[in-house]
C-alpha positions in Angstrom: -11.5 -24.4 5.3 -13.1 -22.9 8.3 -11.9 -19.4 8.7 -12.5 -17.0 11.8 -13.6 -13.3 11.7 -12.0 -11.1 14.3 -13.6 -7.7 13.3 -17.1 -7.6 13.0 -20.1 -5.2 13.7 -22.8 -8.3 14.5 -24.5 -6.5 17.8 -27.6 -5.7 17.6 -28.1 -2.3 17.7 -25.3 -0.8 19.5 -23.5 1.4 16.7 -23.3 1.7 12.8 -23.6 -2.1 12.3 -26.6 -4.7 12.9 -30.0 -2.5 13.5 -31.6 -5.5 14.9 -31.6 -8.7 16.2 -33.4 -10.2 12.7 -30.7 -8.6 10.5 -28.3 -9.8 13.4 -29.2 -13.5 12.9 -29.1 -12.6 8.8 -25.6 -11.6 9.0 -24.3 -15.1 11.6 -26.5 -17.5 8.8 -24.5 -15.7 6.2 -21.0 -15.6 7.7 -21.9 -19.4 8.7 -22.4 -20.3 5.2 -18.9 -18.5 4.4 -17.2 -21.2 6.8 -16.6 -18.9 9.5 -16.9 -20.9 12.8 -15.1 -18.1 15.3 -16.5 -14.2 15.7 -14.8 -11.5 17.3 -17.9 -8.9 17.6 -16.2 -5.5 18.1 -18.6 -3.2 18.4 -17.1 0.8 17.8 -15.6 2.9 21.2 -15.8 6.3 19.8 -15.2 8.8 22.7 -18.2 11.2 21.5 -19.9 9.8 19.2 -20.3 5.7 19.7 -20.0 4.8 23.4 -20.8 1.1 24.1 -19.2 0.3 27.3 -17.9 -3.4 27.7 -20.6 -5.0 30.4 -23.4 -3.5 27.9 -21.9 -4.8 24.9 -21.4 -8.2 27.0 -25.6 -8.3 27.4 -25.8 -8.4 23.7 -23.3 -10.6 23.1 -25.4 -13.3 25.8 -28.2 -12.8 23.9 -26.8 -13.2 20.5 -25.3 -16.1 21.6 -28.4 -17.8 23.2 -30.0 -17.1 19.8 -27.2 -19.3 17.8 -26.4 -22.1 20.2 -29.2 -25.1 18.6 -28.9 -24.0 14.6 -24.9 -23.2 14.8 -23.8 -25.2 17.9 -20.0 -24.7 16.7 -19.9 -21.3 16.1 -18.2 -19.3 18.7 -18.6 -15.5 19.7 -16.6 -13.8 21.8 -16.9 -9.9 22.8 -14.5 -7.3 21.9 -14.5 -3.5 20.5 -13.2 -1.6 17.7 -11.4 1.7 19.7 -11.0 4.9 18.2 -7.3 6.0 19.4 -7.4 8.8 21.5 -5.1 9.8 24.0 -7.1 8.3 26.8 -8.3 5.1 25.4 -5.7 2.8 26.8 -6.7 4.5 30.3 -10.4 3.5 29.4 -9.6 0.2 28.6 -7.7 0.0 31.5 -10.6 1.1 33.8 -12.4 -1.7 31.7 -14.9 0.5 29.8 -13.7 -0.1 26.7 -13.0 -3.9 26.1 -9.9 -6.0 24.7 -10.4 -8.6 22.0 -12.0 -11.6 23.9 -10.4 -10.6 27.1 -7.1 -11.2 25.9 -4.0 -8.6 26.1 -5.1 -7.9 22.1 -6.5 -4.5 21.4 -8.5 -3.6 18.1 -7.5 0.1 17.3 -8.9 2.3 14.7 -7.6 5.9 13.4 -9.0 8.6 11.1 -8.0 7.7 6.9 -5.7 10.9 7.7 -4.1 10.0 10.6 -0.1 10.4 10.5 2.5 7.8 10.7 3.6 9.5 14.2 0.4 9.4 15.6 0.2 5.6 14.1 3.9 5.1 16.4 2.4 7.0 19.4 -0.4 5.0 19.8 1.7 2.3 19.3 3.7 3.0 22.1 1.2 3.8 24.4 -0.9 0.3 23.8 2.3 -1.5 24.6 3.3 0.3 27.3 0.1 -0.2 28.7 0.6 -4.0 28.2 -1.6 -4.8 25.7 -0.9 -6.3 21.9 -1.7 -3.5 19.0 -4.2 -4.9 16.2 -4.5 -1.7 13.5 -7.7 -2.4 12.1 -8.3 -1.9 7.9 -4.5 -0.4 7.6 -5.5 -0.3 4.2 -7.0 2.7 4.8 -4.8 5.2 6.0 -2.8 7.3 3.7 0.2 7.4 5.7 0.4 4.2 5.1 -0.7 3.3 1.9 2.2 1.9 -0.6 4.7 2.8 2.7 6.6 -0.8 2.7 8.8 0.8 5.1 6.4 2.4 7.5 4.4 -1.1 7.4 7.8 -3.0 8.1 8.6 -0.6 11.0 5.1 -0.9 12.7 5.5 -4.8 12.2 8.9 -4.6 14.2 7.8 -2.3 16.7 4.8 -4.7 18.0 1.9 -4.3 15.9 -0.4 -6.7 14.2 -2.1 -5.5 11.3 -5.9 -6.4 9.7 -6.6 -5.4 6.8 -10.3 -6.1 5.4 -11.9 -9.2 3.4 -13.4 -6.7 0.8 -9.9 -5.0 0.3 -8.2 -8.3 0.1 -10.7 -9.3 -2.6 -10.5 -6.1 -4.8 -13.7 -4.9 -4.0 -12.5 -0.9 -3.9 -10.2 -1.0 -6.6 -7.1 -2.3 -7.9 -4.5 -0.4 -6.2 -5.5 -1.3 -3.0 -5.9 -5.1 -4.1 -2.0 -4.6 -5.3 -0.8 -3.2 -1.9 -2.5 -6.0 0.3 -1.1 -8.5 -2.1 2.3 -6.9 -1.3 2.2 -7.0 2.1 0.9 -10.9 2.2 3.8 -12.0 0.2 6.0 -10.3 2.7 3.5 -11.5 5.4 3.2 -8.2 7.4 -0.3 -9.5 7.9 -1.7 -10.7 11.0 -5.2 -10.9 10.5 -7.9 -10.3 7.7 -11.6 -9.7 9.0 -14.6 -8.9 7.5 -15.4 -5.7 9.3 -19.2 -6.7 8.6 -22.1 -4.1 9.4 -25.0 -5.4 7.9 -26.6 -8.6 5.5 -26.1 -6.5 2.1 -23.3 -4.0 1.0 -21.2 -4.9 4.1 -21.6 -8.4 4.7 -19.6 -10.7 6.2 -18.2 -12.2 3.2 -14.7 -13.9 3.5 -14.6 -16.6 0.9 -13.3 -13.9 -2.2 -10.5 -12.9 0.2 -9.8 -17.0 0.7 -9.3 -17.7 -2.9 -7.2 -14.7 -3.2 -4.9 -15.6 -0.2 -4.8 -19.0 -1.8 -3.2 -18.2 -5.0 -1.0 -15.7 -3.3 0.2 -17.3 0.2 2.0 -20.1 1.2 -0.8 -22.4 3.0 1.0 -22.2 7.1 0.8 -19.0 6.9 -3.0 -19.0 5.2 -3.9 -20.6 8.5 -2.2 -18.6 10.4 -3.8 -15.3 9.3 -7.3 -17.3 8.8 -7.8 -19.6 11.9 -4.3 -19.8 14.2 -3.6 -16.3 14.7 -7.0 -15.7 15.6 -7.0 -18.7 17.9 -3.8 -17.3 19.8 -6.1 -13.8 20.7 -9.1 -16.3 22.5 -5.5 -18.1 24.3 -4.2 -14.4 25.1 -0.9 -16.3 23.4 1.4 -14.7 21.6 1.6 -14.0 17.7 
């Protein structure tokens, strides 16, 4: 089945993920030959340290995309970023320097592994306020809310949509965290799962693992859903 990837470092040379435009085009032959036919390239916004504003980010994305269009005519990339919350990032997306997911209401937010459930809420609150649509990226990775079915209920009911990564989903770091995710998709807190790709080796964008998982442990609507429709209704700006 043809699967989309809404959280993926594929720009060349813009933060921690693709160093070039050669292991660029390595990483789309790859995640083409995994079935994915729709990329979400979210390059980081980390006030500090990794500052790719949106219109920059856009250039790549053009040329990335020129690159693709006669070998992979039907796969389609769209621009968005991966935000480290801070308590001004809504104001930067805002302003327009840090980007949405595909120009949609959808924000992809990331937090420290030891980030704390109220600072989870508060951000939250402030993305929605704002009046954009929360996407946690790899919840699998916060301690607050590791093994916390409560804490991922409330965050569900509150407004957020949470991703957790292909790897994780896969049991590529470890059984526990394989036994959590497999939790939450039976209860189907999960919105999205993405490949959160950096490179052609180690961090690849691999999602066919994670698709044989789901498949023995979801019912098949809501397989799509997480794999292709969800990820359809960000490029509509629709709701979830």
């Amino acid at each position: 089945m043809k699967v989309a990837d809404i959280h993926c470092h594929i720009l060349p040379g813009v933060d921690d993920g693709s160093r070039d435009m050669e292991q660029t085009m390595r990483m789309i032959k790859t995640a083409y030959e995994e079935d994915i036919r729709l990329i979400i390239a979210t390059p980081h916004y980390h006030i500090g340290k990794v500052k790719v504003n949106s219109s920059v980010a856009m250039e790549y994305l053009e040329q990335v995309k020129t690159n693709i269009k006669n070998k992979y005519p039907d796969l389609k990339l769209y621009l968005g970023q991966e935000i480290y919350y801070y308590s001004e990032a809504m104001e930067d997306v805002d302003s327009g320097r840090a980007g949405t997911m595909a120009s949609s209401s959808y924000v992809l937010m990331e937090f420290s592994p030891d980030v704390s459930f109220i600072e989870i809420t508060d951000a939250v609150y402030d993305a929605i306020s704002h009046g954009y649509s929360p996407v946690l990226a790899h919840i699998e990775r916060y301690g607050c809310l590791f093994g916390k079915y409560d804490r991922i209920e409330k965050l569900v009911e509150s407004g957020a949509y949470l991703q957790v990564n292909a790897s994780s989903v896969a049991g590529k770091h470890g059984h526990a965290e394989k036994s959590f995710i497999k939790k939450l998709l039976k209860k189907q807190y999960i919105s999205f799962v993405a490949t959160d790709a950096h490179n052609d080796t180690g961090r690849a964008p691999i999602m066919s693992e994670a698709v044989r998982t789901m498949e023995k442990i979801c019912k098949p609507d809501y397989l799509l859903k997480v794999l292709w429709t969800n990820p359809l209704k960000i490029i509509d700006n629709e709701e979830i």
